[in-house]
N, CA, C and O atoms as a DFTB+ gen file, in Angstrom:
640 C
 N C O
     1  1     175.315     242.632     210.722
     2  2     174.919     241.233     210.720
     3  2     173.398     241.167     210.897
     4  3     172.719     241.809     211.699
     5  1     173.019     240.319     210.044
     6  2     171.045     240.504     210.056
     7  2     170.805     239.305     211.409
     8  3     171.422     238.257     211.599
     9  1     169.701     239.906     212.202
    10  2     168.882     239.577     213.259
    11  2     168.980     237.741     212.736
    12  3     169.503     237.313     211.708
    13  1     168.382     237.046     213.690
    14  2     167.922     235.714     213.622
    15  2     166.510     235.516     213.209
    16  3     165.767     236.281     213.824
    17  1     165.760     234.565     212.181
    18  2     164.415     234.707     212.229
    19  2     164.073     234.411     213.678
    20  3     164.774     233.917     214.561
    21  1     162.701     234.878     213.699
    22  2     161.782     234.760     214.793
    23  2     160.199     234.047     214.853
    24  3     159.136     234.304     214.289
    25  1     160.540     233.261     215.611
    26  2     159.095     232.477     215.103
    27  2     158.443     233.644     216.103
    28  3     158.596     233.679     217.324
    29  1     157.589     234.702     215.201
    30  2     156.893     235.573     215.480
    31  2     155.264     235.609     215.153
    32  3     154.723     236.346     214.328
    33  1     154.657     234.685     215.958
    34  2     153.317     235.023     216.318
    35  2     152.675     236.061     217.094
    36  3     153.033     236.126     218.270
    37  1     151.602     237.080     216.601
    38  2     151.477     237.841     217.383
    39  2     151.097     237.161     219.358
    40  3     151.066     235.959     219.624
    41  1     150.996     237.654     219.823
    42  2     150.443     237.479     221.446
    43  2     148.896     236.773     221.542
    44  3     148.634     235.796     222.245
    45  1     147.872     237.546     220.611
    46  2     146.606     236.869     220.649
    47  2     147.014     235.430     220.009
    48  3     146.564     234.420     220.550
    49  1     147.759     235.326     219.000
    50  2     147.705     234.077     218.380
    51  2     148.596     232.703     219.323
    52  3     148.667     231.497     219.086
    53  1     149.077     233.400     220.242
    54  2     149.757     232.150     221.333
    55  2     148.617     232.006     222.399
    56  3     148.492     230.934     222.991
    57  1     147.919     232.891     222.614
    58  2     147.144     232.867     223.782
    59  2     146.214     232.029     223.387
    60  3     145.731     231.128     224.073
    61  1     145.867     232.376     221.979
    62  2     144.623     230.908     221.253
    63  2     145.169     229.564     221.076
    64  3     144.325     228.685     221.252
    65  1     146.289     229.175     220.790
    66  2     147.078     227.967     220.596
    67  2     147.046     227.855     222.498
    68  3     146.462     226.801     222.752
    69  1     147.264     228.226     223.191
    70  2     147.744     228.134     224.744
    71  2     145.780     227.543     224.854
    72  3     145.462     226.501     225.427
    73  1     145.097     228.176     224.401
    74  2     143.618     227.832     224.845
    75  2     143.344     226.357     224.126
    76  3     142.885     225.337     224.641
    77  1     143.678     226.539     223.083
    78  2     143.431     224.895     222.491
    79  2     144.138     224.143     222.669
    80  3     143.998     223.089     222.049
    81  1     145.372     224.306     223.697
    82  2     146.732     223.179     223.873
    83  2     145.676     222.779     225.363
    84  3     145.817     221.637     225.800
    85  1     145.069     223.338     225.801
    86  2     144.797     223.082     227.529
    87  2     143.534     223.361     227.454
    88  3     142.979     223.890     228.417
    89  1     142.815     223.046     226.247
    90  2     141.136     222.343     225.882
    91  2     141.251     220.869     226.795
    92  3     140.685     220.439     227.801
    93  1     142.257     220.379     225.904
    94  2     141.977     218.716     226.676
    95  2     142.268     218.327     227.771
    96  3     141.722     217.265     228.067
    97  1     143.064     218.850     228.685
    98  2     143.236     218.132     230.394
    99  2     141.731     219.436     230.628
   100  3     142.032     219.603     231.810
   101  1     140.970     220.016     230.517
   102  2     139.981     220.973     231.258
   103  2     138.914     220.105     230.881
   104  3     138.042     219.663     231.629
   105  1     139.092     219.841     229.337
   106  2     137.853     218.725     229.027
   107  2     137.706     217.700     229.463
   108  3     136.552     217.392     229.758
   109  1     138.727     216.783     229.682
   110  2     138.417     215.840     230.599
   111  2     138.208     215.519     231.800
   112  3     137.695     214.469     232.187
   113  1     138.675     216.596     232.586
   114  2     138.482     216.732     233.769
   115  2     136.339     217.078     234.122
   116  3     135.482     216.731     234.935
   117  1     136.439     217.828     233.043
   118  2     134.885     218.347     232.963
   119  2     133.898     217.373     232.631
   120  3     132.766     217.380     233.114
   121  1     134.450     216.270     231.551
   122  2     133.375     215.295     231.234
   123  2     133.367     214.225     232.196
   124  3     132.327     213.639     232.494
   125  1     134.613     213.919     232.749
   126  2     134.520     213.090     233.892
   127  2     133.835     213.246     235.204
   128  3     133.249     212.343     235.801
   129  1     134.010     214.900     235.725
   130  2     132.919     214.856     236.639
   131  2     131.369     215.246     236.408
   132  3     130.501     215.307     237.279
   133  1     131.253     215.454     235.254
   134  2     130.006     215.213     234.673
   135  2     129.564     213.685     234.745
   136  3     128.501     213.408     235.300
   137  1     130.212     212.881     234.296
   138  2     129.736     211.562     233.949
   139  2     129.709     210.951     235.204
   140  3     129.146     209.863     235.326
   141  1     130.301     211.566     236.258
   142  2     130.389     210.708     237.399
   143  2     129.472     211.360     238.418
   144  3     129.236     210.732     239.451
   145  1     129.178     212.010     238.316
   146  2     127.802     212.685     239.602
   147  2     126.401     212.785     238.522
   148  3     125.338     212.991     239.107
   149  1     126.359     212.698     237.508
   150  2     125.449     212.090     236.699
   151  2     124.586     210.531     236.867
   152  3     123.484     210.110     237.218
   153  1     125.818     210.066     236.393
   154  2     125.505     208.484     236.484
   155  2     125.055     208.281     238.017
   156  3     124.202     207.445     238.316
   157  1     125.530     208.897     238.727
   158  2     125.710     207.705     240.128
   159  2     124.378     208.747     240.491
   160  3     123.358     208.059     240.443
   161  1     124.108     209.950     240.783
   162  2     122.638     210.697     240.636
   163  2     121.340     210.331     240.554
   164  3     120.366     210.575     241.266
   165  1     121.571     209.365     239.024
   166  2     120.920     209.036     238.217
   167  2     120.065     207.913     238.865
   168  3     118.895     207.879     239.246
   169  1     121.163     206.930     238.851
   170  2     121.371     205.732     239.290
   171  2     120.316     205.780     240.737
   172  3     119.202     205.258     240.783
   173  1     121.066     206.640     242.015
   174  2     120.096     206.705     243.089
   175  2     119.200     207.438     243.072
   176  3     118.473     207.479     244.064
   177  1     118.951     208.217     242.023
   178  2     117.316     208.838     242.421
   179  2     116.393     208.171     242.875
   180  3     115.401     208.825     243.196
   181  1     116.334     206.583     243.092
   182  2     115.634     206.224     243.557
   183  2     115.231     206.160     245.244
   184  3     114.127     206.242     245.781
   185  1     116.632     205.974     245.850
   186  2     116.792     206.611     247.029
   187  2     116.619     207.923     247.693
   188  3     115.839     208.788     247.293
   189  1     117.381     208.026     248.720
   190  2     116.579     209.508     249.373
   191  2     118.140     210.171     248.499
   192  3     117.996     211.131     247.742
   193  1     119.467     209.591     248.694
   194  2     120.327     210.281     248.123
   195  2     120.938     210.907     247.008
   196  3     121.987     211.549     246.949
   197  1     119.627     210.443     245.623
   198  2     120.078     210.665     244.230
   199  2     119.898     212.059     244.498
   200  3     120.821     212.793     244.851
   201  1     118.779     212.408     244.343
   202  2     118.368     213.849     243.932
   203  2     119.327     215.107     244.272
   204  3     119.836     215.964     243.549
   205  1     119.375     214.828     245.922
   206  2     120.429     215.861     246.090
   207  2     121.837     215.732     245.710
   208  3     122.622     216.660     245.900
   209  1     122.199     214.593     245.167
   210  2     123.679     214.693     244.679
   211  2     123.096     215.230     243.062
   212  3     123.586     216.342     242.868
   213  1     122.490     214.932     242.229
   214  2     121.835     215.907     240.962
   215  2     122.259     217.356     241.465
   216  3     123.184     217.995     240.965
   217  1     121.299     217.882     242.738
   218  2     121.400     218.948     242.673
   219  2     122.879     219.369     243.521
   220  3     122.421     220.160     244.346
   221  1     123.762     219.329     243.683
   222  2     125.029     219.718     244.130
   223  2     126.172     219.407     242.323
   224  3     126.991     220.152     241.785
   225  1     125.713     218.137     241.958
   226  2     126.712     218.293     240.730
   227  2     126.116     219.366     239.889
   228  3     126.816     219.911     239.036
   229  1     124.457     219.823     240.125
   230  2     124.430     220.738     238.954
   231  2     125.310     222.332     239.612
   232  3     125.510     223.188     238.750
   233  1     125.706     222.602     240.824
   234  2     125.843     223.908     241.558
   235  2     127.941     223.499     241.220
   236  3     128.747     224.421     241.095
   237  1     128.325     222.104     241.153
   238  2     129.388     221.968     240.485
   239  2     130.099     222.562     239.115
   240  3     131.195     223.049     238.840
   241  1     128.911     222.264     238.428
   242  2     128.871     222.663     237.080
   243  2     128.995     223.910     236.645
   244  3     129.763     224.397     235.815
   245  1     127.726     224.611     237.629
   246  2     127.956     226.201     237.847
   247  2     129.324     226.625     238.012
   248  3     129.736     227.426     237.173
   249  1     130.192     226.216     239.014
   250  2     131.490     226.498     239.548
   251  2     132.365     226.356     237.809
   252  3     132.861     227.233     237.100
   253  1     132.236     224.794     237.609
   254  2     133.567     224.429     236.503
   255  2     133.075     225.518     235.338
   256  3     133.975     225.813     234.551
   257  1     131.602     226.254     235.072
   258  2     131.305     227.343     234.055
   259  2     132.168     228.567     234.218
   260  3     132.715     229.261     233.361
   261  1     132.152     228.665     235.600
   262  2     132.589     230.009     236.235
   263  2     134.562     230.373     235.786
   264  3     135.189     231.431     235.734
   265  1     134.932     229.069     235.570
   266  2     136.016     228.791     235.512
   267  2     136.432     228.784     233.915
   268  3     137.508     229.184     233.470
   269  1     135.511     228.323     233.276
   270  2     135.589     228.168     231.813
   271  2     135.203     229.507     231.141
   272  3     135.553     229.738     229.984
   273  1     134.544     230.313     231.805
   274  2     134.346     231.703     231.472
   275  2     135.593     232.778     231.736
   276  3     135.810     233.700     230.950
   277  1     136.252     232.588     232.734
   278  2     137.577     233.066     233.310
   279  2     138.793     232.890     232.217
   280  3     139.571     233.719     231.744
   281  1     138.622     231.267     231.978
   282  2     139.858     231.070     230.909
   283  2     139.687     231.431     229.815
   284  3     140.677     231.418     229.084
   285  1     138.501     231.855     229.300
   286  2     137.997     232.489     227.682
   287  2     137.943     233.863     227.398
   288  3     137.706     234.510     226.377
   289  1     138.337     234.260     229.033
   290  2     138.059     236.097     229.113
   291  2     139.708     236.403     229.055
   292  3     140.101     237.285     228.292
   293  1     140.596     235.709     229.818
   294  2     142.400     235.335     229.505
   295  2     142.649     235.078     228.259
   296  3     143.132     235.923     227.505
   297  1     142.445     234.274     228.017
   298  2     143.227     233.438     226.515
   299  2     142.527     233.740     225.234
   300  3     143.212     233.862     224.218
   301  1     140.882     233.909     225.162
   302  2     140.424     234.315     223.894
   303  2     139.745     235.758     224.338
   304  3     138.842     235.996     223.535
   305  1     139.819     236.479     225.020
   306  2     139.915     237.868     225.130
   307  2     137.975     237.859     224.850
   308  3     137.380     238.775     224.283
   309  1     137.493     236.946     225.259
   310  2     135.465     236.787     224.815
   311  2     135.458     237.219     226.296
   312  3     136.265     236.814     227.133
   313  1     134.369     238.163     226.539
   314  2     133.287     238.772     227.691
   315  2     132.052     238.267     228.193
   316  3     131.099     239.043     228.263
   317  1     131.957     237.358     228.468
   318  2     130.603     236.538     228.663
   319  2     130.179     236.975     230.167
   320  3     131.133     236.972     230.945
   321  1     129.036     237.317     230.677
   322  2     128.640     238.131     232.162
   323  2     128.311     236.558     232.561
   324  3     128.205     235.422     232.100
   325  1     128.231     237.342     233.750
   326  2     128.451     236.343     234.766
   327  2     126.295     235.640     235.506
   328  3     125.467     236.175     236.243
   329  1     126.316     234.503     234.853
   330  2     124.429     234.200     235.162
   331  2     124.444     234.813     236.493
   332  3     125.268     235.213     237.315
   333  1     123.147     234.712     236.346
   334  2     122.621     235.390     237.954
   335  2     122.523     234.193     239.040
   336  3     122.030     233.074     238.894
   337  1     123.210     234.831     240.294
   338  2     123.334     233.241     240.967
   339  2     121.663     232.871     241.640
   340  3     120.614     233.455     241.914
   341  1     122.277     231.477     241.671
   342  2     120.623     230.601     242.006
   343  2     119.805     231.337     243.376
   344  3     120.263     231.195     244.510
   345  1     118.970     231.866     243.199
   346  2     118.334     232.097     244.371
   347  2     116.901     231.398     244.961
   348  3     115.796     231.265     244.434
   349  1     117.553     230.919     246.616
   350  2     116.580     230.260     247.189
   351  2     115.797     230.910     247.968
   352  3     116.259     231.947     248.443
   353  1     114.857     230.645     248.215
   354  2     114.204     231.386     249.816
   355  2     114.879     231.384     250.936
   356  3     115.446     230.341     251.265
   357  1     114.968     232.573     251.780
   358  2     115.759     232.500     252.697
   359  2     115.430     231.153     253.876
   360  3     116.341     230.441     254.299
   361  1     114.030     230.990     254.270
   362  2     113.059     230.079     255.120
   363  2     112.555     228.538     254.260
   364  3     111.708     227.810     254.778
   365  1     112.951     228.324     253.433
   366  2     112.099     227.652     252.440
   367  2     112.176     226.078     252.706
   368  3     111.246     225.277     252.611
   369  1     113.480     225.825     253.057
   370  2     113.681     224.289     253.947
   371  2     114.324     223.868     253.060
   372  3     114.847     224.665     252.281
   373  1     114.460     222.708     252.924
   374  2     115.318     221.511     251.933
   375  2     114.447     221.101     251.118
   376  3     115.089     221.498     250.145
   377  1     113.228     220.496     250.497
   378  2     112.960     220.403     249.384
   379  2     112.696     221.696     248.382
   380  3     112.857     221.626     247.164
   381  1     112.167     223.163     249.245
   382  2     112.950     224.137     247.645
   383  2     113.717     224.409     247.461
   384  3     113.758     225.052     246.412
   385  1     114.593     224.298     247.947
   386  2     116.224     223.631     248.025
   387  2     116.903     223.014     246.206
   388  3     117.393     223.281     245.109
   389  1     116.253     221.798     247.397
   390  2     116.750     220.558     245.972
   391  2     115.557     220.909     244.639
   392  3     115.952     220.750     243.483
   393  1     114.521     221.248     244.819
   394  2     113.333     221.741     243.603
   395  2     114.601     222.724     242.367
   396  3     115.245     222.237     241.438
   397  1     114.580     223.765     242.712
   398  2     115.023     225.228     242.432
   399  2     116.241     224.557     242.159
   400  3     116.297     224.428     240.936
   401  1     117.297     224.041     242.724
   402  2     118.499     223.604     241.787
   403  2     118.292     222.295     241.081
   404  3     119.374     221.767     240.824
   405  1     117.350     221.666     240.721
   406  2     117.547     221.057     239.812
   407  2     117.293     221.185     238.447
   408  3     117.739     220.774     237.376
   409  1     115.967     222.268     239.099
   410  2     115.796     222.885     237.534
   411  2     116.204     224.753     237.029
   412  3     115.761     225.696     236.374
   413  1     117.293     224.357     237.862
   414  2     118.379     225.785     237.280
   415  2     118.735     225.377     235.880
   416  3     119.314     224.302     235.717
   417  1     118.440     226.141     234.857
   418  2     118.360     226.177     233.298
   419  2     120.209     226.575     233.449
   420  3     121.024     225.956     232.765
   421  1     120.408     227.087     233.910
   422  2     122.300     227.516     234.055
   423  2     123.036     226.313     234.123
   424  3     123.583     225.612     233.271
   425  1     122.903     226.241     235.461
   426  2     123.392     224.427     235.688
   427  2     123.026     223.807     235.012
   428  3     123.215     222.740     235.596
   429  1     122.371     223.443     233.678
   430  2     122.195     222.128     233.014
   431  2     122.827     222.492     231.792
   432  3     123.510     221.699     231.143
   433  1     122.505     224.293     231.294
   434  2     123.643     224.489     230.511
   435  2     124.719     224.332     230.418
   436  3     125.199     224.164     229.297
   437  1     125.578     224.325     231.636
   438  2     126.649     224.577     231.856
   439  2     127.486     222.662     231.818
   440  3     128.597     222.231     231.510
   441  1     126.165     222.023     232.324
   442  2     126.674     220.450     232.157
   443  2     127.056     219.962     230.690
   444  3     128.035     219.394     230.205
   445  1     125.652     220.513     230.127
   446  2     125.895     219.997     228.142
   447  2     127.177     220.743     227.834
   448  3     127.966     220.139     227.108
   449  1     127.436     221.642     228.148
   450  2     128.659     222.240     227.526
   451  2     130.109     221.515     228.256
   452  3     131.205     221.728     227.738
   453  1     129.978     220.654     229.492
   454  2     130.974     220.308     230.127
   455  2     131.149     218.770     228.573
   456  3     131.963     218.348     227.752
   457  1     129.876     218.551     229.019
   458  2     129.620     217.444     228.228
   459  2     129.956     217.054     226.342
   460  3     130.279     216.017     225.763
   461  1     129.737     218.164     225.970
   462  2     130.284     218.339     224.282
   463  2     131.380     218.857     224.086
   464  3     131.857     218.732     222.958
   465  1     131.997     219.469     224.926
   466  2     133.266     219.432     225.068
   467  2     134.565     218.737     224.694
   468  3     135.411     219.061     223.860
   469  1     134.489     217.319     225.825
   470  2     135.531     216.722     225.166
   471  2     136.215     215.833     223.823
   472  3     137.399     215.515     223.718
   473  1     135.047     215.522     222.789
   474  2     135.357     215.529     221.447
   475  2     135.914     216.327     220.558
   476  3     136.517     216.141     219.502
   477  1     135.439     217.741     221.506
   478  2     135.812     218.910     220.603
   479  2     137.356     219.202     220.806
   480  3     138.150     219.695     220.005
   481  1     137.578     218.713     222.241
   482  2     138.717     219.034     222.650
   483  2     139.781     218.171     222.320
   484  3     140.979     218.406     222.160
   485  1     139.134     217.141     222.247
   486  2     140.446     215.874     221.418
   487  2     140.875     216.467     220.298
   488  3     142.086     216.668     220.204
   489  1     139.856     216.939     219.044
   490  2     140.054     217.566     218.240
   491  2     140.954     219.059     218.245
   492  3     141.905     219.219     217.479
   493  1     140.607     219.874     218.997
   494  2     142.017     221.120     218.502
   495  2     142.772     220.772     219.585
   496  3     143.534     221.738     219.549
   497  1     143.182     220.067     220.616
   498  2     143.972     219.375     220.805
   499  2     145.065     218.831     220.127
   500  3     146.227     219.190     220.324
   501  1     144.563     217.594     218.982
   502  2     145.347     217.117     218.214
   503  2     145.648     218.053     216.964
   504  3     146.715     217.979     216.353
   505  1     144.766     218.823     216.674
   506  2     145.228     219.965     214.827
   507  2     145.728     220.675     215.561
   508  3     146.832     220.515     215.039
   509  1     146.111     221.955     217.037
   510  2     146.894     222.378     217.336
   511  2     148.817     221.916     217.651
   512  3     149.865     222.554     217.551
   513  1     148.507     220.664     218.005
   514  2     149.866     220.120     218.520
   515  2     150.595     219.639     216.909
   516  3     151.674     220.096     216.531
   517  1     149.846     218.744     216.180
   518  2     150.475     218.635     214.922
   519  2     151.078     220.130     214.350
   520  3     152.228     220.523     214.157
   521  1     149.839     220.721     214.188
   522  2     150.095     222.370     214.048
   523  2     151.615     223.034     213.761
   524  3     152.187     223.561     212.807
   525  1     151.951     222.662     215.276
   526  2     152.656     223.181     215.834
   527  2     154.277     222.806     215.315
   528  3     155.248     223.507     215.031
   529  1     154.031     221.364     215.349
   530  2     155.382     220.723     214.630
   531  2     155.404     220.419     213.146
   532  3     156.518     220.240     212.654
   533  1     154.361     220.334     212.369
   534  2     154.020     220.098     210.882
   535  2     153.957     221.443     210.142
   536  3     154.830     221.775     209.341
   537  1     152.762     222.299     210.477
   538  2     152.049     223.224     209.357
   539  2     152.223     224.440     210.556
   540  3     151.218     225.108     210.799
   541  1     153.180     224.661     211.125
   542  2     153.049     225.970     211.702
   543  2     153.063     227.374     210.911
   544  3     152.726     228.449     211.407
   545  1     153.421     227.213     209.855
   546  2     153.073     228.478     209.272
   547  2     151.537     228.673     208.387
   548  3     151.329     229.377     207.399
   549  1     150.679     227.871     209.061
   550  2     149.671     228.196     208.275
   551  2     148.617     227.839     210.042
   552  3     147.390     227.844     210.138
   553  1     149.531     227.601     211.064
   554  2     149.105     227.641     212.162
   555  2     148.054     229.007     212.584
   556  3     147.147     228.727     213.367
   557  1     148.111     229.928     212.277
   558  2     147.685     231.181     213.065
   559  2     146.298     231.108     212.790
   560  3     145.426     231.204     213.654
   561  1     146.030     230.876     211.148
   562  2     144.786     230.730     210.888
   563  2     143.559     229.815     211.060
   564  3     142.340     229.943     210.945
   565  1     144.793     228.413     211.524
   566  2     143.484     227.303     212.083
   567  2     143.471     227.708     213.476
   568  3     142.369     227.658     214.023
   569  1     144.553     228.136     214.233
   570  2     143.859     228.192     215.545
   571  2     142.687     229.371     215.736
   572  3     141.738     229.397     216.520
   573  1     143.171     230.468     214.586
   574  2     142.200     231.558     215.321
   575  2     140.710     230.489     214.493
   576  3     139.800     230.837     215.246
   577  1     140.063     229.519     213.499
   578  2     139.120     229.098     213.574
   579  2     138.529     228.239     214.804
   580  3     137.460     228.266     215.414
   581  1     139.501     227.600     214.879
   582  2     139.244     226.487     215.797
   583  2     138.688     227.174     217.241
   584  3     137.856     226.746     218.041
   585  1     139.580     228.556     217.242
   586  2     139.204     229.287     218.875
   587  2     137.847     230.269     218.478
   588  3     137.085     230.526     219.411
   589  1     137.566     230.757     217.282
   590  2     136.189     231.179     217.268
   591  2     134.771     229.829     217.085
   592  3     133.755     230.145     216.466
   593  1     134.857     228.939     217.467
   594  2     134.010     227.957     217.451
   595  2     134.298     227.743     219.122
   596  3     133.315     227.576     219.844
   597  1     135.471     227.751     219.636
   598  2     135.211     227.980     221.198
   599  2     135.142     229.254     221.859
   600  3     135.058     229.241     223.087
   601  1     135.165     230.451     221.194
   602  2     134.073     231.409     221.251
   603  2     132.868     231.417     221.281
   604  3     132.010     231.691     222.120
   605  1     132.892     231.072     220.227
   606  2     130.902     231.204     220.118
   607  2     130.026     229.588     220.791
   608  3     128.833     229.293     220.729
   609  1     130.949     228.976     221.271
   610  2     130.772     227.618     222.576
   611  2     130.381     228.579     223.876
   612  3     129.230     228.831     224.231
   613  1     131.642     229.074     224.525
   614  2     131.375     229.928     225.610
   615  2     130.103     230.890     225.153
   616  3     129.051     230.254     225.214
   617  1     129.984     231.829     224.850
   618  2     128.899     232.587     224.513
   619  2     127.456     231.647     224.577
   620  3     126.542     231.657     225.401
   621  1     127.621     231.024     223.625
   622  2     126.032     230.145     223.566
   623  2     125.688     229.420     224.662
   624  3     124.490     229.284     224.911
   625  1     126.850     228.724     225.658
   626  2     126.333     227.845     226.697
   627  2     126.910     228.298     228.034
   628  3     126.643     227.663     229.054
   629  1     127.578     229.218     228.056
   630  2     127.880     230.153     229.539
   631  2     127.595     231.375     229.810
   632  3     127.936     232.146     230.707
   633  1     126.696     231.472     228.612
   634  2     126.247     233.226     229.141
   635  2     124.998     232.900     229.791
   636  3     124.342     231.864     229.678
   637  1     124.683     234.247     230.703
   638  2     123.579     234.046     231.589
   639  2     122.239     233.482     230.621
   640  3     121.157     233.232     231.151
């Protein structure tokens, strides 16, 4: 008696569909706290309290990179090293403090990329899930595009 078909995708090719199914709850989570320690930052820099909330959402950002580098080294099998962490003076006080993280070139990378994100993510979001129930047999090849454009995302805006 012959076997049952098998919806047989190799392993890399679920792990890329698994990366573009769970683009969009990471993306939104990412543009939202972007937009929200941004704005309100922004907003009080005029006070004594903007600046240092700038500089804590940018050491945020660092963190949600750290995390977005983790899930791309799992699911799309990409190696991106890890930036060099921010270094302050040991004695230096609180304004080189807040100076030195605001203009960490990492942390602001790491925001634009929180930030361009979630369009991208609506997008293989929605061509993965149709994908999935419509054109799955021609599935393997849009996800592996769709996941080398969030390859070469991670690479360009989370490497050191």
């Amino acid at each position: 008696m012959p076997r049952p078909p098998a919806f047989g995708f190799p392993g890399a090719t679920w792990r890329e569909i698994a990366h573009l199914l769970t683009n969009l709850p990471v993306g939104m989570f990412g543009f939202v706290y972007v937009a929200s320690w941004f704005s309100t930052g922004v907003a009080l820099s005029i006070t004594v309290v903007g600046l240092p909330m700038l500089a804590l959402g940018l050491l945020g950002s660092r963190q949600i990179g750290k995390f977005e580098r983790r899930r791309a080294r799992v699911l799309l099998d990409v190696h991106v090293d890890e930036p060099s962490p921010l270094r302050h003076r040991a004695h230096g006080g609180f304004f080189p403090w807040l100076w030195t993280s605001l203009k960490d070139t990492v942390g602001w990378r790491h925001t634009l990329y929180l930030l361009i994100r979630l369009p991208w993510d609506v997008l293989t979001f929605t061509v993965t899930l149709v994908g999935l129930f419509v054109a799955w047999p021609v599935l393997p090849w849009v996800a592996r595009g769709l996941a080398h454009v969030d390859r070469a995302m991670v690479r360009g805006l989370l490497s050191p």
